[in-house]
C-alpha positions as CSV (number, residue, x, y, z in Angstrom):
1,X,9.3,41.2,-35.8
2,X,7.6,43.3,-32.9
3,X,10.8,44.6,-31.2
4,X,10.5,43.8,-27.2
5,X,10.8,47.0,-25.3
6,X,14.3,47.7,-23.2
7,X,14.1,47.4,-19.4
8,X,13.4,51.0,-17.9
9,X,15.0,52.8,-15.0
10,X,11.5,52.1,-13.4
11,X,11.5,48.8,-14.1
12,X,14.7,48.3,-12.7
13,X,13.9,50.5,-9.5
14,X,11.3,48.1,-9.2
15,X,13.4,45.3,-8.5
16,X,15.1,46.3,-5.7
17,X,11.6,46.7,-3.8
18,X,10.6,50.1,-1.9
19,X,13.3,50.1,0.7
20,X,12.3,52.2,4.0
21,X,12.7,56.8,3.5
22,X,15.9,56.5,5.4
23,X,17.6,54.0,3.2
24,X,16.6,55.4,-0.1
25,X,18.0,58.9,1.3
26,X,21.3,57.3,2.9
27,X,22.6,54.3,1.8
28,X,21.5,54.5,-2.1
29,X,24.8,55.8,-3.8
30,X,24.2,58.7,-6.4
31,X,22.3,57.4,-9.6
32,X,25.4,58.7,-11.9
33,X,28.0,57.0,-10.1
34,X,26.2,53.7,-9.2
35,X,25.5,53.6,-13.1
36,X,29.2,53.8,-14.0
37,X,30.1,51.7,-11.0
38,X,28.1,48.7,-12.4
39,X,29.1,49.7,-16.2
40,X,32.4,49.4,-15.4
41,X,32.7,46.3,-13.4
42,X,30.9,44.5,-16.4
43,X,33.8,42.5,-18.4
44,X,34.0,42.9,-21.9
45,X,33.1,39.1,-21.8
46,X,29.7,39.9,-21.0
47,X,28.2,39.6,-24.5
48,X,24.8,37.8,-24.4
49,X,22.3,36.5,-21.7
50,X,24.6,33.1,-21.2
51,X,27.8,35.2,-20.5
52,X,25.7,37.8,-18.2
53,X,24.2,35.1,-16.1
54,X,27.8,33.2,-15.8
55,X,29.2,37.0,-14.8
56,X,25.6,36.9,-11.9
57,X,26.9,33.9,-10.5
58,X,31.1,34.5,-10.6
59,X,29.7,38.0,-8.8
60,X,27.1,36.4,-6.0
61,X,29.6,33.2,-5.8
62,X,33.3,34.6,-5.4
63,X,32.9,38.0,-4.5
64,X,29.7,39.3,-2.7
65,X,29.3,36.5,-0.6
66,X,32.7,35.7,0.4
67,X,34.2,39.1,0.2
68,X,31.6,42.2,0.0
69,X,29.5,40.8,2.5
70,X,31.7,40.0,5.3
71,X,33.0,42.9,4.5
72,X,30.0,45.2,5.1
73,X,29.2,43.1,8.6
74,X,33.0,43.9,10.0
75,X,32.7,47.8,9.3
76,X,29.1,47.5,10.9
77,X,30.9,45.8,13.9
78,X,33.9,48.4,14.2
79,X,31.9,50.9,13.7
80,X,28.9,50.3,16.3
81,X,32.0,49.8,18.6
82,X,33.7,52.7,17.9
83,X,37.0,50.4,16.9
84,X,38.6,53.2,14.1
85,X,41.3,52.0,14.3
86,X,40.5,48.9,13.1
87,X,37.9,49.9,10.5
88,X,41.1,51.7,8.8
89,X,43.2,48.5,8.7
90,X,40.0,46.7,7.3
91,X,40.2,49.5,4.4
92,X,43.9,48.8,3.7
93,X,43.8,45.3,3.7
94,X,41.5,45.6,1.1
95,X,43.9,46.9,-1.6
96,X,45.6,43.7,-1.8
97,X,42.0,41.8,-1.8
98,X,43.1,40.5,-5.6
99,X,39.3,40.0,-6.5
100,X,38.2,43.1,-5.9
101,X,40.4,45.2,-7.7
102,X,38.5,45.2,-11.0
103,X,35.8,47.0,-8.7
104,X,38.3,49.1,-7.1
105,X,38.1,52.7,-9.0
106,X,34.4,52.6,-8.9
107,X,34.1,51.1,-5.1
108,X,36.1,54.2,-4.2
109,X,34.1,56.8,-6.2
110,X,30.7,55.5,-5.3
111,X,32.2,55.5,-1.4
112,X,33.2,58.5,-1.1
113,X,30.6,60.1,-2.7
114,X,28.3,58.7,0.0
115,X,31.1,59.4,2.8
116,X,30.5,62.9,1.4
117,X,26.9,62.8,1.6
118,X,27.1,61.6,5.5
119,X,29.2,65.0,6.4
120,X,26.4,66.6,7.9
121,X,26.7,64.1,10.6
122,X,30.7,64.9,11.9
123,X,29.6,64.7,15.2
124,X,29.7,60.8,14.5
125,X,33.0,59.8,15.5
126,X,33.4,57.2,13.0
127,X,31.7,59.5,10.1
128,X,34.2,62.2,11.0
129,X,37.7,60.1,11.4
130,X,37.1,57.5,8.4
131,X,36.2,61.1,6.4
132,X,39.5,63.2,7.9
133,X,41.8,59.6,6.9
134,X,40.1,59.2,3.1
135,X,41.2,63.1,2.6
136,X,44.7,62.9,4.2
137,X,45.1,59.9,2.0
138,X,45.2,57.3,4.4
139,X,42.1,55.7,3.8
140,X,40.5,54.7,0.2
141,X,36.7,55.1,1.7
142,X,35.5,51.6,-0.5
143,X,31.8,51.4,-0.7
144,X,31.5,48.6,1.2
145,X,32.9,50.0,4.1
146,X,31.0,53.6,4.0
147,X,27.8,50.9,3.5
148,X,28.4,49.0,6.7
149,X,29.0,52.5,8.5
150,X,25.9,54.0,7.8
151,X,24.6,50.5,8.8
152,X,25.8,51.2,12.3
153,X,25.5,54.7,12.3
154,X,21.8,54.7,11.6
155,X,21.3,51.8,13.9
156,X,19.7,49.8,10.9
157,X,19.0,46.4,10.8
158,X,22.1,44.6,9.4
159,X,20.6,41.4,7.6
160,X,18.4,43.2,5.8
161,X,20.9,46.2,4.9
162,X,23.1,43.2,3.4
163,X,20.2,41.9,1.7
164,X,18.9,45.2,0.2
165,X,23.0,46.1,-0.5
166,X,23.2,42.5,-3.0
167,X,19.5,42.8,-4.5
168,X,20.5,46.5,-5.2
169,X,24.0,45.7,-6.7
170,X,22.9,43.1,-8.8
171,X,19.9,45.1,-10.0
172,X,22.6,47.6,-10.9
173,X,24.8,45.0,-12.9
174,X,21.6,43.6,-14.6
175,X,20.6,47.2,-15.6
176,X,23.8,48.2,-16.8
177,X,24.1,44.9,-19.0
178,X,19.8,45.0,-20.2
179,X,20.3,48.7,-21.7
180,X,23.4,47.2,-23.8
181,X,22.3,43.7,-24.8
182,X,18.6,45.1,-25.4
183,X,17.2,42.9,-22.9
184,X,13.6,43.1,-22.0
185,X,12.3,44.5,-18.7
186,X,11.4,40.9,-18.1
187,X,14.1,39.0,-18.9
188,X,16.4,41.3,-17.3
189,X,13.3,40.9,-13.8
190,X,13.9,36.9,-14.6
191,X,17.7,37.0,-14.4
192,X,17.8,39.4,-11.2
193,X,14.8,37.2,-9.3
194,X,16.8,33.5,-10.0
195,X,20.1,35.6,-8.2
196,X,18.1,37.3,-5.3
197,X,16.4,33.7,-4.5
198,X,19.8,32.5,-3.6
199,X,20.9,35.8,-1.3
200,X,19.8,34.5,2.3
201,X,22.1,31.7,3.0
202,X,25.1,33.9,1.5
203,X,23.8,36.7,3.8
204,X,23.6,34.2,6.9
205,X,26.6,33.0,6.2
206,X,28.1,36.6,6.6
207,X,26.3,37.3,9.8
208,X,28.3,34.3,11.5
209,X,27.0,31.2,13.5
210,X,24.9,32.8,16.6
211,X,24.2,35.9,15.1
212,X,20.8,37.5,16.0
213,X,19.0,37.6,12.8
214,X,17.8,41.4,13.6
215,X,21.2,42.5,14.8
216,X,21.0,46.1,15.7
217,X,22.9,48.8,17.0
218,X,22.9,50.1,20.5
């Protein structure tokens, strides 16, 4: 039997689309730790192409649409405002956000490994008091937050920053899963294309009734 080839970290790159120079440089978290971000959020359940596409749809359906994604457009918000305050309240509430916490070690790695990465920019208010809190130990610095902030602090579109955010993340769950089921690069394309078809009304949804689709930063 002619063994089908594994899907390739080009392949998978691929998926996501070719996002704009600033957005590969800023927003994409560092390959290592977006790798064992994804590896570890994957259940142990997770054992064949049925369970993997049930684990898609549990992710898109009860977490990034109703939790990441709102998520993301709030620390946008308080950020573009300048509200610290209540960007830091938004990152404690989240420790007791009981369907996150399975994400929780990684969210904060892959965070603050990009809050790191946006030092250069301390003249930013919000860069520099989100950063000063996460090492006093009075922030966690998740990754959805740090994502919404260099949303706002780049003054990038925010629909498609929470559209790129989901296609990426589930590019990395499908990637983490196709290297240790042995999926091909196009079953693992189909299973990532049948998820990202059903992204915009999750995304409008977390933009709020009203909303400009472009919303950008002042």
């Amino acid at each position: 039997m002619t063994e089908q080839p594994t899907v390739s970290d080009a392949a998978l790159a691929r998926l996501t689309g070719d996002p704009h120079p600033l957005t590969r440089q800023l927003l994409a978290p560092p390959d290592a730790a977006w790798a064992a971000a994804a590896a570890s959020a994957l259940p142990p359940t997770v054992r064949d192409v049925p369970t993997l596409r049930g684990f898609l749809t549990w992710y898109r359906t009860e977490l990034l649409a109703p939790v990441e994604l709102p998520l993301i457009r709030r620390a946008f918000d308080h950020a573009r405002q300048y509200e610290i305050r209540e960007l830091l309240e938004l990152d404690a509430g989240l420790r007791a956000e009981a369907r996150f916490q399975p994400f929780a070690a990684a969210s904060r790695a892959v965070g603050r490994a990009q809050l790191w990465r946006l030092l250069p920019l301390r003249d930013q208010r919000p860069v520099r008091r989100y950063w000063q809190a996460v090492e006093e130990g009075r922030a966690h610095g998740w990754h959805v937050l740090v994502y919404g902030l260099v949303l706002a602090v780049f003054s990038l579109p925010l629909r498609p920053g929470l559209l790129s955010y989901s296609r990426q993340t589930l590019a990395g769950f499908v990637g983490a899963a196709g290297g240790a089921l042995r999926l091909s690069a196009g079953e693992c394309s189909r299973l990532w294309a049948a998820e990202v078809a059903l992204l915009p009304p999750a995304v409008d949804q977390a933009l709020g009734p009203g909303r400009p689709v472009l919303s950008l930063c002042r």
